[in-house]
C-alpha positions as CSV (number, residue, x, y, z in Angstrom):
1,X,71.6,150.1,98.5
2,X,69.2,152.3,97.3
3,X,67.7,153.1,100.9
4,X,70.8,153.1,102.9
5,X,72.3,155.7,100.9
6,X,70.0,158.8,102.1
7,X,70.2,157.2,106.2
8,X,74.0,157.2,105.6
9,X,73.6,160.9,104.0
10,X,72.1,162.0,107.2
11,X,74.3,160.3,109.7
12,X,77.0,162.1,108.0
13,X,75.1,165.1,108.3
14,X,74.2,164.8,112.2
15,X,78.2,163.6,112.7
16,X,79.1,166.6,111.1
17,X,76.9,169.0,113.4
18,X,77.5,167.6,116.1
19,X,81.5,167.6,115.5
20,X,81.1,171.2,115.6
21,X,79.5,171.3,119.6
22,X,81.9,168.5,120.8
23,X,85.4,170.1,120.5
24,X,87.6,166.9,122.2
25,X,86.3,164.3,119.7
26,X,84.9,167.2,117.3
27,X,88.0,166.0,115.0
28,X,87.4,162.5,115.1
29,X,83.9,162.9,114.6
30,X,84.8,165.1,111.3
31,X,86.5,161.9,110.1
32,X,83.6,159.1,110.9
33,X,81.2,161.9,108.8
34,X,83.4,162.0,105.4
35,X,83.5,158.0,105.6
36,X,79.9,157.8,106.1
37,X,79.4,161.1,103.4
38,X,81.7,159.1,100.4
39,X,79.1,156.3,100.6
40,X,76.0,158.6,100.4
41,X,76.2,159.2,96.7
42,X,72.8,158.4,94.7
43,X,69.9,159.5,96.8
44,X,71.9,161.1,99.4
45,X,73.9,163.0,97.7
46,X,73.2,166.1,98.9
47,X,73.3,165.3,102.6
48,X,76.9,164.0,102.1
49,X,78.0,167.6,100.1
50,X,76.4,169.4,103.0
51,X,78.1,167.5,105.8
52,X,81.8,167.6,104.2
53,X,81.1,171.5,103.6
54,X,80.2,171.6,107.3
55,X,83.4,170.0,108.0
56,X,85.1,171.8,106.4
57,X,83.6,174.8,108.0
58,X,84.4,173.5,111.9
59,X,88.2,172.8,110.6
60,X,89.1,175.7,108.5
61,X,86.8,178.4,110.9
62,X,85.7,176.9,114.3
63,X,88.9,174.6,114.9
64,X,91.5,176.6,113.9
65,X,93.6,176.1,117.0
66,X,94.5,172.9,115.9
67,X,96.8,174.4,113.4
68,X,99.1,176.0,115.9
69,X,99.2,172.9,118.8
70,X,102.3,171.5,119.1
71,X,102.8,168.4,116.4
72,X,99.3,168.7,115.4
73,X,99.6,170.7,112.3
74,X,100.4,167.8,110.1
75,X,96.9,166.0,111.3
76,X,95.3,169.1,111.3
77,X,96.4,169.3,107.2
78,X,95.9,165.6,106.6
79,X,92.0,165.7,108.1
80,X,91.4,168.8,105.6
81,X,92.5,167.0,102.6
82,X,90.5,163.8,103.8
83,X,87.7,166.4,103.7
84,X,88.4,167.4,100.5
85,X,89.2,163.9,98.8
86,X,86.3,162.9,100.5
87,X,84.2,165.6,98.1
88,X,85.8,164.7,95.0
89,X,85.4,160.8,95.2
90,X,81.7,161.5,96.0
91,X,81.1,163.8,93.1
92,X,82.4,161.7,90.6
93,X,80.9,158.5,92.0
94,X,77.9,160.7,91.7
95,X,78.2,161.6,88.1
96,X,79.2,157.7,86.7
């Protein structure tokens, strides 16, 4: 487990930048990246902080339309606090 947690560190990290250049399934893609990010504590820490603060980023700054669509807000609410979950169950897996 030891060596699959800094590959899945860094296929969170390359979902989150490209989420931010694919704006159809940018939002999806923000999604597979904190699921891959929450197992990339140990070695790969890092990687998994850096891509849900990149999420974050595209959802709070670069996606911000999504807020106003019609019935989208709720999503739009419910994919930031995946995000955020996301960072808390990684730090304190991190930390035990």
């Amino acid at each position: 487990m030891n060596l699959l947690q800094p590959i899945l560190g860094i296929i969170a990290l390359t979902l989150a930048l490209l989420s931010i250049y694919n704006p159809i399934f940018g939002i999806w893609t923000t999604l597979a990246s904190a699921i891959f990010a929450l197992f990339s504590a140990g070695k790969g820490f890092w990687l998994g902080i850096a891509a849900i603060v990149i999420n974050l980023v595209n959802l709070l700054i670069f996606s911000s339309t999504m807020f106003i669509a019609p019935g989208f807000a709720i999503f739009a609410v419910f994919l930031i606090l995946a995000q955020i979950a996301t960072l808390v169950i990684l730090v304190k897996r991190n930390t035990s």
